[in-house]
PASE-422033 format. One record per atom (N, C-alpha, C): x, y, z. Coordinates in steps of 0.1 Angstrom, whole numbers, plus 5000, padded with zeros to 4 digits. Last residue first. Layout:
// residues N
XYZ;...
This chain:
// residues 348
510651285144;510651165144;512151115141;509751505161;510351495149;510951415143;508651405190;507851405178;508351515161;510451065188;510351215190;509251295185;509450735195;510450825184;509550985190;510350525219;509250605212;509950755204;511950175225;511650365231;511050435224;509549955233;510650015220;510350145224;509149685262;508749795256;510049875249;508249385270;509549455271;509349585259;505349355298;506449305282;507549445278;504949395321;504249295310;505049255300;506449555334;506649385337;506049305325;505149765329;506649795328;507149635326;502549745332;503149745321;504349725320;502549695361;502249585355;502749655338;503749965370;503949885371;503849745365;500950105361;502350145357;503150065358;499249985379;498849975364;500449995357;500350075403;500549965402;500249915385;500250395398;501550325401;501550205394;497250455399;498450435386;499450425387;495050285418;496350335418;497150345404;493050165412;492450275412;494050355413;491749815399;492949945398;492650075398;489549755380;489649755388;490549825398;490849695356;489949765355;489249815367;492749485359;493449635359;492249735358;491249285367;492249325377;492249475378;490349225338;489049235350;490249295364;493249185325;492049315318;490949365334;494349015322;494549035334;493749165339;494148845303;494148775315;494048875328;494349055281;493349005282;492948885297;497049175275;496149235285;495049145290;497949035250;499049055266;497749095274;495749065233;496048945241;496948945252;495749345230;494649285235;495249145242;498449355220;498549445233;497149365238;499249315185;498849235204;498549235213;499449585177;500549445179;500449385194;496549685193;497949735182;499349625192;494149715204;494649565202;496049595191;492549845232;493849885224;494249755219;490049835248;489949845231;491149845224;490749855269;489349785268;489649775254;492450025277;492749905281;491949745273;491150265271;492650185263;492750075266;489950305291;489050275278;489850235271;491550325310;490850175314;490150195297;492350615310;493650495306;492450365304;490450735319;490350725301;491050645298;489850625346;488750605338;488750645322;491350715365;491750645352;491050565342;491751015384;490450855372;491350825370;494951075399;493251155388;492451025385;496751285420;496151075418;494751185407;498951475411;497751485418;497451295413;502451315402;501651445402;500251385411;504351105408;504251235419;503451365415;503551095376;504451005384;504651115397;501051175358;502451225358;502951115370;498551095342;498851075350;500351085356;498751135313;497251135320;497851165334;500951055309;500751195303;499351225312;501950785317;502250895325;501851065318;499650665297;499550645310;500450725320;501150675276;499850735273;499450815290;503450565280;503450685278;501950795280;502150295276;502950375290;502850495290;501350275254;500350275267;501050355277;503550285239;502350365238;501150405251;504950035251;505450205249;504650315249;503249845235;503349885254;504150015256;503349895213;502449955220;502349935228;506149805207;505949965200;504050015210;506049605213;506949675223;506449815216;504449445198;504149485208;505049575215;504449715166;505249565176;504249555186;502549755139;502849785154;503449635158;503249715104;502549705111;502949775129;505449905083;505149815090;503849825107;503650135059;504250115069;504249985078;501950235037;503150145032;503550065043;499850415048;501050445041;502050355035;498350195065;498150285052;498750305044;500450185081;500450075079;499450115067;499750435095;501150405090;501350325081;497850385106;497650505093;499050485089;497350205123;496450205109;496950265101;498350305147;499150275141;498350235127;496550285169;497050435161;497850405151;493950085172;494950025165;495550195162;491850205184;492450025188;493850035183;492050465174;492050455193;492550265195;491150395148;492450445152;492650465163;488450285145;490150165143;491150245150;487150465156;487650375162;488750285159;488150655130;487650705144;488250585152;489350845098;489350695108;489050775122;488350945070;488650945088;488650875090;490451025035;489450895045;489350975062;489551195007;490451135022;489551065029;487851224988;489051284983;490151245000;486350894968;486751054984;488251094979;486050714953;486550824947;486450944956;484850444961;484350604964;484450714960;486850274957;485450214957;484550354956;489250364963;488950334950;487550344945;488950494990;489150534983;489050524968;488150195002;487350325003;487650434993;490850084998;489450004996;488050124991;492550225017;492850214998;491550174995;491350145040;491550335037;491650305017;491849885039;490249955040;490150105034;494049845048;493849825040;492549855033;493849875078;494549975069;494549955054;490549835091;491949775088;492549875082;488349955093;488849845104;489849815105;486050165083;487550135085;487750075098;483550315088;483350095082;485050085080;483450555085;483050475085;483250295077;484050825057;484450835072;483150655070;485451025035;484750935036;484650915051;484951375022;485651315030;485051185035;485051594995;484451444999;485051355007;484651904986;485451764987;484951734995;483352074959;483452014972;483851914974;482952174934;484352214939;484652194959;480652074922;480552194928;481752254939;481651834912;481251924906;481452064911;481751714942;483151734930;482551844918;479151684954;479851754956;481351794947;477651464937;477051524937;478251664940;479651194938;478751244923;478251374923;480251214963;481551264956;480651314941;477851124972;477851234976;479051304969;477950834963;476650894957;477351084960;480350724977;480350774962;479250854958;479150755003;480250805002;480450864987;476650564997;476550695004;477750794997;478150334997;477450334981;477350554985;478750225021;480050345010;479650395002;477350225048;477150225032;477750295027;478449965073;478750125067;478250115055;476649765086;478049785080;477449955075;476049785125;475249785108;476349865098;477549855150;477249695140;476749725127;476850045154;478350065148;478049895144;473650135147;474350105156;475750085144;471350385138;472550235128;473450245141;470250635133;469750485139;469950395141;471650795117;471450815130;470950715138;473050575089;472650675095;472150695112;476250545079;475750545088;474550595088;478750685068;478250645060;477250525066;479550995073;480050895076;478650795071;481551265050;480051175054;480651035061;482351585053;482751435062;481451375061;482951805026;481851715038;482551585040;484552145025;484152015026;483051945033;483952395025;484852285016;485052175013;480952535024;481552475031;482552385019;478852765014;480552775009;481052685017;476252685011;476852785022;478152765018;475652534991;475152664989;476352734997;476752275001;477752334991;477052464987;475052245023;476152235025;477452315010;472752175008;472552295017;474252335025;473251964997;473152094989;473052224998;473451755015;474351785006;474351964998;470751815022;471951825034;473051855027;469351674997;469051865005;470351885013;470151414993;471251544987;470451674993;469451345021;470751365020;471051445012;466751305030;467151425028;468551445022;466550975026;465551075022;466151285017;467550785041;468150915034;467650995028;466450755076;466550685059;467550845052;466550845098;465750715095;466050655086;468551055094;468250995111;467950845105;471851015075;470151045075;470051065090;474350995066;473650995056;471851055063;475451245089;475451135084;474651145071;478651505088;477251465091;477351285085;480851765091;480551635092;479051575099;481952015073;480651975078;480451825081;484252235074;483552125070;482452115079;486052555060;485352495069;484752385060;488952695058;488252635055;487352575067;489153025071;489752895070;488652855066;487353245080;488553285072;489553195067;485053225096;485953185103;487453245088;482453355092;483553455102;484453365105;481353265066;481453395067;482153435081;481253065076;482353035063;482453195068;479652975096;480752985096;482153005093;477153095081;477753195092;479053125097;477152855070;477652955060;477353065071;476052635085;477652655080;478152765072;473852725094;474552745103;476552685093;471952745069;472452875078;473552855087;472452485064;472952545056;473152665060;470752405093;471752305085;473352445080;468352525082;468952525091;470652475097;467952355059;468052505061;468752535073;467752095061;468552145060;469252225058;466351905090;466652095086;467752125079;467851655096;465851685097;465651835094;469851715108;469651615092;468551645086;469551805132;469551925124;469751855102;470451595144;468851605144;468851715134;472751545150;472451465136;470651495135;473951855169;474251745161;473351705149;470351935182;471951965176;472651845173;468251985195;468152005182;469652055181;468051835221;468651945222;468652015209;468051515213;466851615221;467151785222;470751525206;469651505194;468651575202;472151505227;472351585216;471451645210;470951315243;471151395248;471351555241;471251095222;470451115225;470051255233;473951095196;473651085210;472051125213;475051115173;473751045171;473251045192;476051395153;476151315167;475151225167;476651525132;476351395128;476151295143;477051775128;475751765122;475551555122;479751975136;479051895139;477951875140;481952135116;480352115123;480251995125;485452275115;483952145116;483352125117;487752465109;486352415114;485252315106;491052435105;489852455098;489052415112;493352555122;493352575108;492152535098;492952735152;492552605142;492852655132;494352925167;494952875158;494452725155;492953065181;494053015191;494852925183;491653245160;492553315169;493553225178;489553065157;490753045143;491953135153;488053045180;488552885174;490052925167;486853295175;488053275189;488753165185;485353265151;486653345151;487453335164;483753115167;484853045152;486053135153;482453225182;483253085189;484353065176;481553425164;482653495177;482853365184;479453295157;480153335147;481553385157;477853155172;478453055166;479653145161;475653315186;477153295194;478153185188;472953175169;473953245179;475053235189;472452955147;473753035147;474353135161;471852645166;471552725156;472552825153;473452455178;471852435172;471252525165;476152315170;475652455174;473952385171;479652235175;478552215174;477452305181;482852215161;482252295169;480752245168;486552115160;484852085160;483952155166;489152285150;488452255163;487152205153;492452085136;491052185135;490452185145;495652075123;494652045140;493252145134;497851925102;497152095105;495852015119;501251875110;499751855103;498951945112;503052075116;503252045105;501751945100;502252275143;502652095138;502652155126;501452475161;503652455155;503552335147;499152415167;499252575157;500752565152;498952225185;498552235176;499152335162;499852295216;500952325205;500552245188;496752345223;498052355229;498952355214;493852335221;494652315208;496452255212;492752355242;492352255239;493952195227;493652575250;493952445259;493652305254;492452705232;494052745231;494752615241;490252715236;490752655222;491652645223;489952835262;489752725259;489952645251;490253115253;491453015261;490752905262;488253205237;489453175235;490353075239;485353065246;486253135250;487553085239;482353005227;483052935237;484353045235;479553265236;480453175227;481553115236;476653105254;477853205248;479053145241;474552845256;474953005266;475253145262;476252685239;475252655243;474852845246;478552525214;478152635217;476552615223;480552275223;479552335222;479452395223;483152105204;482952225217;481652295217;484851785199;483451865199;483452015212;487951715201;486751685202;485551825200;489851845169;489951815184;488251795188;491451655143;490651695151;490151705165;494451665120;493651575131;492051685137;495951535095;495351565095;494351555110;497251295081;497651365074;496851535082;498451065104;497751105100;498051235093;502250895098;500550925107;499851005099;504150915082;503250825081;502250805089;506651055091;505851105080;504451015077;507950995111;509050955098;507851015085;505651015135;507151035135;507550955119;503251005140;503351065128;504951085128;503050785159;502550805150;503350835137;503851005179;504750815176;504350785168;503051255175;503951305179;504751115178;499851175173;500151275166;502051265166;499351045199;499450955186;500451045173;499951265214;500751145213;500551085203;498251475207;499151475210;500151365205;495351295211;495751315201;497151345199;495551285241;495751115232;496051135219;495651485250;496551415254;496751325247;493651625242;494651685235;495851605240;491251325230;491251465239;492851525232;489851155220;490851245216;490751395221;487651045241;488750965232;489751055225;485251215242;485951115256;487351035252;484251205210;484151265223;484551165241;486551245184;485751135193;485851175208;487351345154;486951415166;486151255175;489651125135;488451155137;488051235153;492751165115;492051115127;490751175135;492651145078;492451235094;492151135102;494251115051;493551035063;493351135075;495951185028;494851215032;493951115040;498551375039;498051235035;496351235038;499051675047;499851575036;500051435031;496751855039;497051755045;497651705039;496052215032;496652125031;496952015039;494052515034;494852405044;494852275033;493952835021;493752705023;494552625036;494353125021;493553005035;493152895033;495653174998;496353215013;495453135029;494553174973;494653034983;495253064995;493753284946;493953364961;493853204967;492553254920;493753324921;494553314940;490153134921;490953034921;492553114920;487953244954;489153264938;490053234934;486253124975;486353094961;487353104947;487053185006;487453294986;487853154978;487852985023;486453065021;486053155008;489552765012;489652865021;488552935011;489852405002;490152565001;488952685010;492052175015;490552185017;490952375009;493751894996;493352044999;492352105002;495451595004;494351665007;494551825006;497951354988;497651484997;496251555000;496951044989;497551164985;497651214993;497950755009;496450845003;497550964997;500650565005;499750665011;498850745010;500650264993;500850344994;500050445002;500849885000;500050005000;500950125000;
């Protein structure tokens, strides 16, 4: 396998003379916004062993920031983003709104702590969401929909996307959503290929993915695939079968960070390459004489990380460590579990 191309999302001016706001990925795979899962610690890291020699993601996202009250603050993007704004791949914020107020002054704070594009979020299927007429309920408006991405084209000055699904019930509305999407000047769409009622069991429809590249390439919209990536060989799969212009990966990439490498051409994960990862993961959460905190995000790694084997080293002893309220002793059992590869820089 080779590496997805490169990805261009273009910047709010239309004019094919002026590109000063575009953004550029230099593979076209992102790693997917996932709420409780990529936070700025986990993205960070994968971002930084990952993407060391050029073969992580071309591209990342920070979780969802709602705009509820008021707009969301500066320094919160800026906590969120941390040293986002110095990478060489580009970091975006996600933003989710139910309607436009106080959307336009969250974007512009978003692009001030230095996202390089924004993202709607039109595709949550949560319940809590959805009752709230935000996220994948707004499928059901595509007016609404389309006002709220084109007040973001209009004050963010970067590219902006729109990640949604094919539907709630059926698809009924998709090319409205589609169209309501390429009126408002967004650059892109993230379809995940899903709709709102589809558990992660029901296979993904790619047929979605191509129907939406038929409809947005014309209209100088790109076509970001998302869904039903398991493997790394799935990212090439998607891309022929779809003709997207990049793939997201969500969950394969929290089991396996190493997918994108192994996209690229790249050998698969050792185990010592992901007991390294754990570890690491596990003193970033958790510093060594810093405050005792949960470990209620290290235990979701525990539960799902299967990169070069790490599921089966763990699996005997999984009901123990989930159990484990001290990050010493967790700390400890890695160090013993298996013999861990020092972790490349993040200049690789």
């Amino acid at each position: 396998m080779s590496a997805p191309p490169p990805l261009t999302l273009r910047g709010p001016d239309r004019n094919p003379a002026a590109h000063g706001h575009d953004v550029t990925f230099p593979r076209g795979m992102l790693l997917a916004p996932m709420e409780g899962i990529t936070d700025r610690c986990y993205r960070d890291l994968l971002l930084d062993v990952v993407g060391a020699g050029g073969r992580g993601p071309g591209g990342a996202c920070t979780e969802f920031h709602r705009i509820s009250s008021g707009a969301v603050p500066q320094k919160v993007f800026r906590r969120d983003l941390g040293d986002a704004p110095r990478r060489d791949v580009p970091v975006g914020v996600q933003l989710m709104a139910a309607g436009t107020e106080h959307l336009a002054r969250s974007v512009r704070n978003a692009v001030a702590a230095g996202a390089r594009w924004i993202d709607l979020n039109f595709g949550c299927p949560v319940r809590r969401v959805f009752n709230k007429c935000a996220g994948s309920s707004l499928l059901a408006d595509p007016a609404t929909l389309g006002a709220i991405v084109a007040e973001a084209v209009r004050a963010a000055g970067v590219p902006v996307t729109a990640k949604i699904r094919a539907g709630i019930d059926d698809d009924a509305l998709l090319d409205d959503v589609l169209n309501a999407c390429a009126e408002a000047g967004a650059a892109g769409v993230i379809l995940h290929a899903r709709l709102r009622r589809d558990s992660y069991a029901v296979p993904a429809r790619w047929e979605w993915i191509a129907h939406a590249v038929s409809r947005l390439h014309p209209r100088g919209v790109a076509v970001i695939g998302n869904g039903g990536i398991d493997v790394a060989r799935d990212v090439r799969r998607m891309l022929d079968e779809t003709d997207c212009d990049g793939v997201m990966i969500a969950r394969a990439a929290f089991a396996n960070p190493w997918i994108f490498r192994e996209a690229a051409g790249g050998p698969p994960a050792t185990l010592g390459e992901a007991t390294a990862f754990a570890a690491e993961y596990l003193r970033r959460l958790c510093p060594p004489g810093g405050p005792v905190v949960p470990l209620a995000r290290f235990k979701q790694l525990l539960r799902h990380f299967r990169a070069g084997g790490f599921d089966e080293l763990v699996a005997p002893h999984l009901p123990r460590l989930l159990r484990e309220r001290d990050p010493g002793v967790v700390r400890e059992w890695l160090r013993a579990a298996a013999p861990s590869e020092p972790l490349p820089g993040p200049e690789g």
